[in-house]
C-alpha positions as CSV (number, residue, x, y, z in Angstrom):
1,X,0.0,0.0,0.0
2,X,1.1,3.6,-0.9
3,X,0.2,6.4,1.8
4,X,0.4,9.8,0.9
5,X,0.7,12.6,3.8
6,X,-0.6,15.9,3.4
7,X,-0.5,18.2,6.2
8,X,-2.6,21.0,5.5
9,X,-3.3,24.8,7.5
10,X,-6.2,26.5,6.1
11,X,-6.0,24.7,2.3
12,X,-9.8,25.1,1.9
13,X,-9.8,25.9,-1.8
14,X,-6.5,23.6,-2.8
15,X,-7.1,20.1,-0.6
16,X,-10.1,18.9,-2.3
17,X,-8.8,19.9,-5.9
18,X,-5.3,18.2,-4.9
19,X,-7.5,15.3,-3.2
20,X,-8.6,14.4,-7.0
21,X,-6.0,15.1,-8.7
22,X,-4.2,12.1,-6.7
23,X,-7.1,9.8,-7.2
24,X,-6.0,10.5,-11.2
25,X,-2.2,9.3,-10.4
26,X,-2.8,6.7,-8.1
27,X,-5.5,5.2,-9.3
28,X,-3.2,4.4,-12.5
29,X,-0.7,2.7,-9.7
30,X,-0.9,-0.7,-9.5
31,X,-1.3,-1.4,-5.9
32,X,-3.4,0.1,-3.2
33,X,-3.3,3.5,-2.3
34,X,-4.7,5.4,0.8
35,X,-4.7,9.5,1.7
36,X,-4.6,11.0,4.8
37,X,-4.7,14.4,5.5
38,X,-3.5,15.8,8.6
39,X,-5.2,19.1,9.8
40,X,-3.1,21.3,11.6
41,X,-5.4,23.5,13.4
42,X,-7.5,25.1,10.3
43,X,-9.6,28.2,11.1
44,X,-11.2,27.8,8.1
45,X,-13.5,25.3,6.0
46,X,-10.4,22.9,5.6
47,X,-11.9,20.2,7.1
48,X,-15.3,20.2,5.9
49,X,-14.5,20.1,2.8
50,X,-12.3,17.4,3.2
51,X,-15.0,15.6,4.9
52,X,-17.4,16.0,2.5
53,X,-15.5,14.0,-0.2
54,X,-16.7,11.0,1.4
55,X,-14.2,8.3,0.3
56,X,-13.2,5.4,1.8
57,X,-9.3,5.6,0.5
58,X,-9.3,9.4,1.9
59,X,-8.4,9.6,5.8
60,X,-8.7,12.7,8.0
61,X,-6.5,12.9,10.8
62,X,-7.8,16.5,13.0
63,X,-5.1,18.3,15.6
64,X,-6.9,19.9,18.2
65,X,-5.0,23.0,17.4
66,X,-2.2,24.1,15.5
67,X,1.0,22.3,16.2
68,X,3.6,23.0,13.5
69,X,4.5,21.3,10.5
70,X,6.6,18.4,11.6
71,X,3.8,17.9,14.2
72,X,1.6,17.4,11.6
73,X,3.8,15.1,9.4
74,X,4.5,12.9,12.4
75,X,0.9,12.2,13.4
76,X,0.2,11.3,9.7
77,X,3.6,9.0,9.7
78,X,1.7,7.5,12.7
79,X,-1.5,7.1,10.7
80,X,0.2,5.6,7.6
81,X,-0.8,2.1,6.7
82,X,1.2,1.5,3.9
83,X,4.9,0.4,3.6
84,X,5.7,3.7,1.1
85,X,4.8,6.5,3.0
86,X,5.0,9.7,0.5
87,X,5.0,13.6,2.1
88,X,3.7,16.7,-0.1
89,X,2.3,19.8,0.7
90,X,-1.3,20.4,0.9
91,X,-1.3,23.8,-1.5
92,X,-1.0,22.5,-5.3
93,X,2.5,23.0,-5.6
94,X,3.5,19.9,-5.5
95,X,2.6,18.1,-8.6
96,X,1.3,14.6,-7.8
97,X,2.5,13.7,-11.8
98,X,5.6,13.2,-9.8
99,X,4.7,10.3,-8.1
100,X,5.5,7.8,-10.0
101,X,9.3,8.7,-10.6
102,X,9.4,8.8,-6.8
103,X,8.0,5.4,-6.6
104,X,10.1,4.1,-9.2
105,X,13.6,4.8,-6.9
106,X,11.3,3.5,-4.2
107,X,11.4,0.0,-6.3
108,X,14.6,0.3,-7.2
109,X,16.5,-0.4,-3.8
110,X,16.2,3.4,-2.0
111,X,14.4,3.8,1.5
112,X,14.1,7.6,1.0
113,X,13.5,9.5,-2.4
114,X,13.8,13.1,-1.9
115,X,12.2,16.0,-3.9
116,X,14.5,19.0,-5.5
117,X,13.1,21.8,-6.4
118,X,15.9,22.4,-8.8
119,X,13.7,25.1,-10.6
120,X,12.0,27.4,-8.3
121,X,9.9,30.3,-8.7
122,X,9.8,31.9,-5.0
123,X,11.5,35.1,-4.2
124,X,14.9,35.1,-4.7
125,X,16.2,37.2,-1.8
126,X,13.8,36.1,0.5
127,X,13.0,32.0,-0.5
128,X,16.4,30.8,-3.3
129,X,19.3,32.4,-1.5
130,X,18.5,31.6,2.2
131,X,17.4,28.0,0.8
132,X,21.1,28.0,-1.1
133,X,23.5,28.5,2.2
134,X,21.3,26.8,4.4
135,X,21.8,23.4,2.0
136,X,25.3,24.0,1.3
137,X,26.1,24.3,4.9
138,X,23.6,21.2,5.8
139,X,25.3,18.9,2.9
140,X,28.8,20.1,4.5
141,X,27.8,19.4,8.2
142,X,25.8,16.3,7.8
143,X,27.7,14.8,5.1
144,X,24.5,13.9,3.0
145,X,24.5,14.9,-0.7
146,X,21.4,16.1,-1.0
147,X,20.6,19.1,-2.7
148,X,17.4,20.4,-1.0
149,X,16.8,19.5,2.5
150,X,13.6,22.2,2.8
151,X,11.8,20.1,0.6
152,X,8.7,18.4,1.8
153,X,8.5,15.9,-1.2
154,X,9.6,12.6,-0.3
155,X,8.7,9.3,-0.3
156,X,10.2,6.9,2.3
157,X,10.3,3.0,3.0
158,X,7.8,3.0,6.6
159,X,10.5,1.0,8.2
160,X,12.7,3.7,8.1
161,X,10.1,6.4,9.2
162,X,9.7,3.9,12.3
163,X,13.4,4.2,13.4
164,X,13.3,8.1,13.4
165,X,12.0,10.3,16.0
166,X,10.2,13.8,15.1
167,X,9.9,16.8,16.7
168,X,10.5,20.5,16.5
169,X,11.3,21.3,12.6
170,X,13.3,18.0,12.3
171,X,10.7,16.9,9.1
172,X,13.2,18.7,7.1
173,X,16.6,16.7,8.2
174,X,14.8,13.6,8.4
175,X,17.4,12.0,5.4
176,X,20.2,13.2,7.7
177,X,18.1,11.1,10.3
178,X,18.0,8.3,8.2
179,X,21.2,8.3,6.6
180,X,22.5,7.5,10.6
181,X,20.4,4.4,10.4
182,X,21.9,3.0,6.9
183,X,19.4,4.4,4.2
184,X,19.9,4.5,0.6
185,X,18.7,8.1,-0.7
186,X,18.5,9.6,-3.9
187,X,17.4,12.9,-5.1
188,X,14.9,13.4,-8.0
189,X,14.0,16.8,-9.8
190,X,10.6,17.6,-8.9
191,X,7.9,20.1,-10.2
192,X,6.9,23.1,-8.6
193,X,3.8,25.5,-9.0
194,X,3.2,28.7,-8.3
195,X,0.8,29.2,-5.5
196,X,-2.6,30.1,-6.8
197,X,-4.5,29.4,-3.7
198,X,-4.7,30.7,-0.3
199,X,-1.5,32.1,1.5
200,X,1.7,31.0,2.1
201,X,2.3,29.5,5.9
């Protein structure tokens, strides 16, 4: 089984559309998928519109208030049925076409396939160069050639999720995590949107 994690904060317009346009991806898989999405505290209509998609393969999981990102992740890992666990964003700029090249590392051999935005189209004062030193000193520190650590976009073996424990804004060193426990990584160029909807968190 293939669980994807979304953890989404006040995604009211973009969950439901990104909600089908996994159904489209996955349902082309060849193995059984589930989604769970992880509400961090919405203050909006988030979660009623999640709820009324009414699906059995959808799965809400509701934090009584906002708890941060990684938070959110972790209760979703928690969740997770599946033995490929995949993380995106809940705000359509992740592209769930990318799934499969993810899942075909995934089958290769790798417990963690990680998501580079190797073409961005944030700010670059305030988003690309921040992003740029904080990798290049994280790939010098940690040892892990990975290009961008800040991505959410990954897919994991569950096993490996299991051996790592999250809190604070760890979600985003969790292949420096892993790489301490023996995990094969690779690095795929993903797809990245513009924002349309709702605001940046």
């Amino acid at each position: 089984m293939i669980s994807v994690v979304i953890p989404v904060l006040n995604e009211e317009e973009s969950a439901p559309l990104l909600a089908q346009k996994l159904f489209d991806v996955l349902n082309k898989q060849n193995t059984d998928f589930e989604i769970i999405f992880v509400d961090d505290g919405s203050t909006d209509q988030t979660l009623n519109r999640l709820l009324n998609l009414k699906d059995k393969k959808i799965r809400l999981v509701e934090l009584s208030r906002r708890y941060g990102q990684t938070a959110a992740i972790s209760a979703g890992i928690d969740s997770a049925q599946g033995e490929i666990v995949i993380i995106m964003d809940g705000d359509l700029q992740h592209d769930p076409e990318d799934i499969p090249r993810f899942l075909e590392k995934i089958y290769e051999g790798f417990d963690i396939v990680s998501g580079w935005r190797k073409v961005r189209t944030d700010n670059f004062l305030i988003r690309k160069l921040p992003s740029y030193f904080a990798n290049k000193a994280m790939r010098l520190v940690s040892g892990v050639e990975v290009q961008d650590f800040g991505s959410t976009y990954k897919a994991y073996r569950s096993d490996i999720l299991q051996k790592i424990e999250l809190f604070g804004e760890l979600h985003r060193f969790i292949p420096v995590l892993a790489s301490k426990v023996g995990a094969k990584i690779c690095e795929i160029p993903i797809s990245v949107h513009p924002r349309k909807l709702g605001k940046s968190k």
